[in-house]
N, C-alpha and C positions, 0 to 999 in steps of 0.2 A: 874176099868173101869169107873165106875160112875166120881170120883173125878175127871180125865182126861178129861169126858167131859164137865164138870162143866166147867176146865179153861180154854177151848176150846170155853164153850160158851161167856165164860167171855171175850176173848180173842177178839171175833169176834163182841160183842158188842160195845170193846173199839175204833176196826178201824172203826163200823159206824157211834159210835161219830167224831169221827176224819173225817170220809169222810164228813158226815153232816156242821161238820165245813169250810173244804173247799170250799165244795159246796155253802154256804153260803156266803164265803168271794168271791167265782168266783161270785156270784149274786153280789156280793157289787162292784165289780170292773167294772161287767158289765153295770152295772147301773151306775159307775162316768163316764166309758168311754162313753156310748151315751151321759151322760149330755154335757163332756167334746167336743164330736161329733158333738152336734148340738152346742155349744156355738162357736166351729171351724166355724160352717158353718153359724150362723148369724153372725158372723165378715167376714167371707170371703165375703158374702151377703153385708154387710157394704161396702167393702172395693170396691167391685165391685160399690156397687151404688155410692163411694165414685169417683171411677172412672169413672163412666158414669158423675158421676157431672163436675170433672178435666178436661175429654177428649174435650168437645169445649173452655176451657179456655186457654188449653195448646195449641193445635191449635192453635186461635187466637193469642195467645203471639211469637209463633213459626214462623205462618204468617207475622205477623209485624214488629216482627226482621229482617225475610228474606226482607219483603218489604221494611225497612228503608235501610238495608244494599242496594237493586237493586237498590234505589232512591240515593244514592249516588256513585253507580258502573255509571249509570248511567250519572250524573253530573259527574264523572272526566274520561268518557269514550267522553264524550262532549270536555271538558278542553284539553286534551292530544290531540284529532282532530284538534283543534284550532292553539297548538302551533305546533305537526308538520307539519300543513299547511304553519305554515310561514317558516320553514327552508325547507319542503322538497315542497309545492306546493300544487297548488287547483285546482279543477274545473270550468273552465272558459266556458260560452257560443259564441258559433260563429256562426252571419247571415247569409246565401249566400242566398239572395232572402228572398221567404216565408219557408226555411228550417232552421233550429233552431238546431244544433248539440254542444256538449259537447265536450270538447277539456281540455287536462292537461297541466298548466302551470307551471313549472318548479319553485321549489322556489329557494331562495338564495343561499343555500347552494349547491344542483346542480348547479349550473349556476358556484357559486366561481370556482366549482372543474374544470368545463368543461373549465372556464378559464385559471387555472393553467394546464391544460392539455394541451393546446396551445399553453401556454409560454415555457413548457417546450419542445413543439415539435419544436418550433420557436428555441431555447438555441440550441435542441441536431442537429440541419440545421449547424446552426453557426458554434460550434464545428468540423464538421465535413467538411464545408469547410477550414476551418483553418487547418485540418490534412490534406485534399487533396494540399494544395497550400503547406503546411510542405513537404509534398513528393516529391512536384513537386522542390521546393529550393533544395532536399537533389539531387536527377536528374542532375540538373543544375549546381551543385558544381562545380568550377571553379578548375583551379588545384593549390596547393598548397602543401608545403614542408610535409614530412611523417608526422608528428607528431603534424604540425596543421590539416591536416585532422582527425588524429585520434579525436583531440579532436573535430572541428566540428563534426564529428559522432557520438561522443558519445553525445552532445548538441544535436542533432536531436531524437537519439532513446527517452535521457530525456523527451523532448519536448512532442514527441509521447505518451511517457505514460501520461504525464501529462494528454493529449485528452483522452488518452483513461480513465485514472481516473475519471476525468469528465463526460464520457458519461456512465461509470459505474452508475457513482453518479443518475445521471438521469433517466438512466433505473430502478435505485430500488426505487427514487422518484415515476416515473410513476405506477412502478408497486403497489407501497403504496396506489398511490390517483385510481389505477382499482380496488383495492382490497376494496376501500372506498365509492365509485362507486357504485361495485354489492351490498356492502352493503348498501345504500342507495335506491340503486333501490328494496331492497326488504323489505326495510321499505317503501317506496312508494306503491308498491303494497299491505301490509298489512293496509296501512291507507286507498286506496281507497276502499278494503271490508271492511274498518269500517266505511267509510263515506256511503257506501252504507247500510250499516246493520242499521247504527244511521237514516239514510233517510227513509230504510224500518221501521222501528220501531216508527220512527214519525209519519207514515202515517198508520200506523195501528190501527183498531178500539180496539183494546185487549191490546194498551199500558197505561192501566191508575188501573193495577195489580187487577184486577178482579178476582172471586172467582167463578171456573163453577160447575156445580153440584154439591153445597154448600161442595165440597173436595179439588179441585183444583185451588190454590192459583198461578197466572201467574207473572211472574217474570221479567225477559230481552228476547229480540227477538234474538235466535241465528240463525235464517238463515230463509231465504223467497224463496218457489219456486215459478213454475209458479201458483196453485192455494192452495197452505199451505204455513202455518206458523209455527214452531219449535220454540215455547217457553220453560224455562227453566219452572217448575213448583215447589211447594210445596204441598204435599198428606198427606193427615190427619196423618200418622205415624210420622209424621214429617221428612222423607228421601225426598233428592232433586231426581228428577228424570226427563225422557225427556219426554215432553208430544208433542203428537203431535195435533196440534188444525187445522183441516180441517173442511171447513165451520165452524168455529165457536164449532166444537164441540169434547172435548178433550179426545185422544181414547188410553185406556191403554189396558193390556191382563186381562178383569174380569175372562177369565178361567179358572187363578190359579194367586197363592201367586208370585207374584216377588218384585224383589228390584233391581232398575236398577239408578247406581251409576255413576256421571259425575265425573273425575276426572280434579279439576283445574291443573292451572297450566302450559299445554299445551294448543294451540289455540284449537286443533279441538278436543282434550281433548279421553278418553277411557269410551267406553261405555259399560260396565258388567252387565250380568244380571245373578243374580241366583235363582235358584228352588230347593229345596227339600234340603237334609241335606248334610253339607259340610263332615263332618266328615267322615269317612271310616267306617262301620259295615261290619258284616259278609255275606256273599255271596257267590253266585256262584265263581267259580274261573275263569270265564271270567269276570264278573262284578270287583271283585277287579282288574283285570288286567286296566280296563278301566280306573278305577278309580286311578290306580298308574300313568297312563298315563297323567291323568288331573293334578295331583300335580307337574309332570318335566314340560308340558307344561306351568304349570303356574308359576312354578317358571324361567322356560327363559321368560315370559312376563316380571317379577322382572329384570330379569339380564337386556334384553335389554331395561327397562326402566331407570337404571343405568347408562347403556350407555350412554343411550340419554343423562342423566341430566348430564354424565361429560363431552359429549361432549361442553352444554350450558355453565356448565362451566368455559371449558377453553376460549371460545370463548368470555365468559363475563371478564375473567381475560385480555385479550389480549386491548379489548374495553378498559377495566379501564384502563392501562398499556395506551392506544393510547392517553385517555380524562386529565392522569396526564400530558403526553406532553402538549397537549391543552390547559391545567389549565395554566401551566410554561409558555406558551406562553401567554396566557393570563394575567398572574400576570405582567411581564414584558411590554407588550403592557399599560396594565391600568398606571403601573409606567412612560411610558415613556409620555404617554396624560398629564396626572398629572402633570410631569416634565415642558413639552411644554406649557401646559397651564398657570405656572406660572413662564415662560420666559419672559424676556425683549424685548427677539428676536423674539419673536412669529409674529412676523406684518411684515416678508417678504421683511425684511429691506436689502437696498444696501447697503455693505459697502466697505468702500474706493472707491466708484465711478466703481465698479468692480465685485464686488461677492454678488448675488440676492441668502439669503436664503431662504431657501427652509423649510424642515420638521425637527426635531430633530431627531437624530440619536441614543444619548446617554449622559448620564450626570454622569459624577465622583466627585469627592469630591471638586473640585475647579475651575468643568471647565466644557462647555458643545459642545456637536459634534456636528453642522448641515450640513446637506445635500446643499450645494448651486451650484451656477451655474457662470463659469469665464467667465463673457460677453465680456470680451477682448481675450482670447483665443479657447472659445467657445467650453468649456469642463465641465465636474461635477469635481468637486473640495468635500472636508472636511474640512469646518472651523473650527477649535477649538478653541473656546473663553474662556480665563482665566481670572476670578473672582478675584478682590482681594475685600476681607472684608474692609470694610470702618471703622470696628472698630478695626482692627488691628494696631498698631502699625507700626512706619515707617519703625521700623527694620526688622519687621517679612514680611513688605511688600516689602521692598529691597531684603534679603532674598528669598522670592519666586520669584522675576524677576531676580534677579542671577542665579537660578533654575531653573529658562523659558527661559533664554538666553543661560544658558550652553548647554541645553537639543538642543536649534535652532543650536548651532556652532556648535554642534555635527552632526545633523542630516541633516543640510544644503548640507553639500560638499559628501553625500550617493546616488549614482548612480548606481543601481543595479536593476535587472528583479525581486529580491526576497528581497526588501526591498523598502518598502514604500517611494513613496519622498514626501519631505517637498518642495512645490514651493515656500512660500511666510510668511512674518509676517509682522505686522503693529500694530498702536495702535489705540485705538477705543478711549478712552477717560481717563480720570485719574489714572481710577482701572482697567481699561481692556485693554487687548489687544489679539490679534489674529494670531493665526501660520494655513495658507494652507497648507491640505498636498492631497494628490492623493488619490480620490474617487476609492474605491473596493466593487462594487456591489454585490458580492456576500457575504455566512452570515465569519461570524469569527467561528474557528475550537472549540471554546467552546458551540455555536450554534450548529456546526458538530454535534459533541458528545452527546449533550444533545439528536437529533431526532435520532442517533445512536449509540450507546454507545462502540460498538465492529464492529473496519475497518474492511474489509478484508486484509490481512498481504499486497497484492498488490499494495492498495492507501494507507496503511499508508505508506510505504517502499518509494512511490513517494511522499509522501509530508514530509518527514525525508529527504529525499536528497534536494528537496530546501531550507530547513533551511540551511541545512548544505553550501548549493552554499553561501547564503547571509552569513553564522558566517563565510566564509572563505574572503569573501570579506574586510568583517568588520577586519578580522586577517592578511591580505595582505597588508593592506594600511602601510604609512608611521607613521602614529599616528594610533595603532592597540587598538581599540574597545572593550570593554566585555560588554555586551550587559546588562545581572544579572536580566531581567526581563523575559527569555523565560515562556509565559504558554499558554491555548489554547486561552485564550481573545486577545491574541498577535499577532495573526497570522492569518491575513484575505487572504480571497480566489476574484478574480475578477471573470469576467466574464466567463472565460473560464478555471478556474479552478487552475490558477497558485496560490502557496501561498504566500506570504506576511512579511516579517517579520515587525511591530511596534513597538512605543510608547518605546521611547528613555529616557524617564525622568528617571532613573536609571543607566544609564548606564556611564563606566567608560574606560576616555581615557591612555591608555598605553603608561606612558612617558619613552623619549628615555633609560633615565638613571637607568631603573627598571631591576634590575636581573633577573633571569632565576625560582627564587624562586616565585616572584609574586609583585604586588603592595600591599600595605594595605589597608586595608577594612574599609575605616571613616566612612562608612553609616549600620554600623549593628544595626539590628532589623528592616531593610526597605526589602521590597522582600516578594514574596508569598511563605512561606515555606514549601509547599509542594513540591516546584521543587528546592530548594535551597539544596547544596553537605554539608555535614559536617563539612566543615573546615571556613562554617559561620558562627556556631554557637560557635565557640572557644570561652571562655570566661576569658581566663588563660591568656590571650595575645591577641593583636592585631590580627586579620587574614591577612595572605597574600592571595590574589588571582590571579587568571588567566581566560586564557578563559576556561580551565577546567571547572568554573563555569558552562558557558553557554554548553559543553559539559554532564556533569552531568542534566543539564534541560532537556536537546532533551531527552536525554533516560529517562528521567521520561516521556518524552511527549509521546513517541515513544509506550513505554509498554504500558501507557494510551488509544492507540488507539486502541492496539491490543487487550486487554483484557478488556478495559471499565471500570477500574478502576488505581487508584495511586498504585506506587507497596507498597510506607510508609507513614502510616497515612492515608487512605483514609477518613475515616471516622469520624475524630477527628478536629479540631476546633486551628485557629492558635494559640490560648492561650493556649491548651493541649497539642500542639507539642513542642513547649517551655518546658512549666511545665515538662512535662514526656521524657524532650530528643531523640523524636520518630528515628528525623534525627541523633543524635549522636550516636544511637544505631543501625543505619541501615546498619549493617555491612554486608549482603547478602541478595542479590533478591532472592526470592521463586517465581516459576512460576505456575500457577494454570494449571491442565491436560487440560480446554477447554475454550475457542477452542482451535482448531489446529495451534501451530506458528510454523514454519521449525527453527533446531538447528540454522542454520546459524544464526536467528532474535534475538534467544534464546543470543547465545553468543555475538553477537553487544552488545545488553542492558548491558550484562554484564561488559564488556569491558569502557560502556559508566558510570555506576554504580561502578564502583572501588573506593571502599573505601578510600583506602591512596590517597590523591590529589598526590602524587609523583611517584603513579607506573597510575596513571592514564591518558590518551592520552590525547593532548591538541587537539582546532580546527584542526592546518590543519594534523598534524598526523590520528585520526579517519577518517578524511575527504576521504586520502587514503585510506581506509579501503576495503575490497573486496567485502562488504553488500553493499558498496554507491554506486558502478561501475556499469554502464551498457554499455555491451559493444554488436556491430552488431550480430542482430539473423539471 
């Protein structure tokens, strides 16, 4: 018994050394940890005073940035007023007596359009009495054997669409330059609240970025009523936010914590303000109800913010899309000033006693177009004056007036509604000389194309069948034509829409004693070979040709209009069409799904695109064709 308690006490000795010792070491921890406690909280102390020190320097730097950045929103909020004042307009004063009113005048670029808006209403008059008097001829038809009325008739309905092509044309012009218009008009109206906001903000005593209640840092003037002012501000946390400045004195919610966020970007921009904790805790189960409610709500804020910005956009893609036109017109314009300005002809010279020119039209590689005027006939005429090099050689100079004379005997004795006439040539002096041919006011069908890329299948279909009148023309005569130049620079439209065929310098006359097989092709590697047929580019042999040629062009022109591109090679380069065989390989048209073409158009192109020249229709066989017919609706 005794021994038992002996190591019982032994026992209970050793755990009070033991607790002793913990006990001990719990003092020793508890004592690093307050050291460790309070060294926490003289650095945190630090760190705060280290911050109180920071806090007005960051401000300050925060302020400055914001204010250099308003000082230069500022200046190019100025700059951008200035320049579209001069396209779209200003504010102009007007007297009547001792009354002094504000009146907006119209800048350039309204004015251009409301001009072109004129011309074209003045065009689509024209047109349309020209179908009315077409009507009233087809009335008036006299009588005549079955089969010449049929084809006057079918001359009349041509005719008719012609007009009505034309006044297509018009209408989608007009509707271009309304649609250019509201646009306009509603940059005008955002310029005049900015000339007003830049006028209210000039005259305001708070525009020179003042600091109120050594917090609030004023920025740019977004809006003036009748007795406040709505500056943008910066607050010591450094968030932008809206401050409202009545009398002079800038009034946020001191009630509670907020953060109220201007989102650029939009004009009148989104104004958010939030309080208290975004995140979702625990709650009642109406409160989280609300609060699920705020996260859908604010994510369709997201969505239709989306929206909005695809709507801007495609509206801005559409813009660029309008301003590359613009540019292509422009690049062109600059080239042809350029050209004219360093003309010989520029000084409105008479020549032959006869033709007063006018403006330059255009300039090719040896020759240049102007606009003049036939004072003996009392018409617009096209002079085209040919350049010869003075450092050429007498042969190469012979040479091209053999090439300018072929081109006149050719094109002299062409008497037709769809083929341009040559009235006149003459020589102007050693190296020059000059061929008239009939002025066509309206643009050329590669102009078409470029402000439109894809016809509707209706006015292509009508300006396919007047090639087609003029290559049958050219295939009817006694010394039958191939043309070998169709493309869309070839084919000018007048006044009233008809088209045109041009520019003869390639073209080959069909001597009597040529077989059925074709002539031979002395000029290969000359021609645009995006519209030239494969059996131009033979290289095993001579090629024989036909009008096949000029048939194989129309249907490359034809697809061109319908779907706004070449059906082979569009995008390749005449040296790569060479190189790569593009035309040797173009054994089948592929039609793209859109737009919409009717089979019919489908199968023409095809017919026109026949590979073998030998199963392929000549002019006047296509010409029959049932696509080119139109016959009484």
């Amino acid at each position: 018994m005794g021994k038992f308690c002996h190591e019982e006490i032994t026992s209970l000795r050793a755990k009070v050394v033991a607790l002793e010792e913990d006990l001990q070491k719990s003092h020793k921890e508890a004592s690093d940890s307050q050291n460790l406690y309070q060294q926490f909280e003289k650095e945190l102390k630090d760190l705060k005073d280290y911050e109180q020190q920071m806090k007005p320097k960051r401000i300050k730097v925060i302020s400055d940035l914001l204010i250099s950045l308003s000082k230069a929103e500022r200046q190019e909020a100025r700059m951008k007023v200035r320049q579209d004042s001069l396209r779209l307009g200003n504010v102009g004063v007007i007297r009547t007596g001792t009354i002094i009113s504000e009146t907006w005048e119209d800048g350039q670029v309204l004015k251009d359009l409301n001009t072109h808006l004129r011309h074209l209403l003045e065009m689509k008059e024209a047109v349309e009495r020209q179908r009315k008097s077409l009507k009233k001829r087809q009335s008036d038809k006299g009588d005549g054997t079955e089969i010449e009325a049929g084809v006057q008739e079918e001359d009349f309905v041509i005719q008719d669409e012609i007009y009505k092509s034309r006044l297509a044309s018009i209408k989608r012009e007009e509707e271009t330059l309304m649609r250019e218009r509201d646009r306009y008009e509603l940059e005008k109206g955002r310029l005049i609240r900015e000339m007003k906001r830049i006028r209210d903000e000039d005259g305001s005593r708070f525009n020179n970025f003042q600091i109120l209640n050594h917090r609030y840092a004023l920025l740019n003037l977004l809006g003036k009523g009748g007795f406040s002012e709505v500056y943008k501000v910066v607050v010591a946390f450094g968030c932008i936010v809206g401050g409202f400045c009545v009398d002079g004195q800038c009034v946020a919610q001191p009630h509670k914590v907020v953060m109220v966020v201007i989102w650029e970007g939009a004009r009148t921009g989104f104004w958010w303000v939030f309080g208290g904790k975004m995140d979702k805790g625990d709650g009642t189960e109406i409160e989280a109800g609300v609060q699920e409610e705020d996260f859908v709500i604010q994510d369709e804020i997201y969505k239709s913010r989306l929206a909005s910005i695809k709507r801007e956009e495609e509206t801005l893609m559409r813009e660029r899309d309008r301003y590359e036109l613009e540019k292509g017109r422009l690049i062109r314009e600059m080239k042809r000033i350029r050209d004219e300005d360093g003309s010989r002809f520029n000084n409105f010279q008479i020549l032959n006693h006869r033709y007063a020119l006018l403006n330059l039209l255009g300039k090719g590689g040896f020759s240049e177009v102007y606009k003049a005027f036939d004072l003996v006939e009392h018409r617009y005429v096209a002079c085209k004056l040919h350049g010869l090099n003075a450092q050429w050689s007498e042969d190469k100079k012979q040479s091209y007036i053999r090439h300018a004379i072929r081109e006149y005997n050719i094109h002299k004795t062409l008497v037709h509604h769809h083929i341009v006439r040559l009235w006149d040539i003459f020589e102007i002096d050693q190296n020059t000389f000059c061929t008239v041919l009939e002025y066509c006011s309206g643009k050329d069908l590669d102009a078409v194309l470029k402000a439109t890329p894809v016809l509707p299948e209706r006015e292509a279909r009508i300006i396919i069948v007047q090639i087609f009148q003029g290559l049958v023309y050219l295939n009817k005569r006694t010394q039958k034509i191939i043309h070998y130049d169709l493309k869309p620079g070839n084919v000018l439209f007048d006044e009233l829409g008809a088209a045109k065929v041009t520019d003869f310098g390639l073209s080959k006359i069909v001597e009597d004693n040529v077989g059925s097989q074709g002539m031979e092709l002395t000029s290969q590697g000359a021609g645009t070979y995006w519209y030239l047929p494969p059996e131009c580019f033979e290289l095993s042999k001579t090629p024989l040709i036909s009008s096949k040629v000029d048939v194989w062009s129309a249907g490359i022109l034809f697809y061109q209009m319908l779907f706004g591109r070449r059906p082979f090679g569009h995008d390749q380069t005449q040296e790569r069409i060479l190189r790569e065989d593009t035309i040797i390989k173009a054994r089948k048209v592929e039609f793209p799904s859109r737009p919409a073409v009717s089979n019919e158009a489908k199968d023409f192109i095809r017919r026109c695109l026949t590979y073998n020249q030998a199963d392929r229709p000549d002019v006047l066989t296509i010409a029959q064709d049932q696509y080119l017919t139109y016959t009484k609706k």
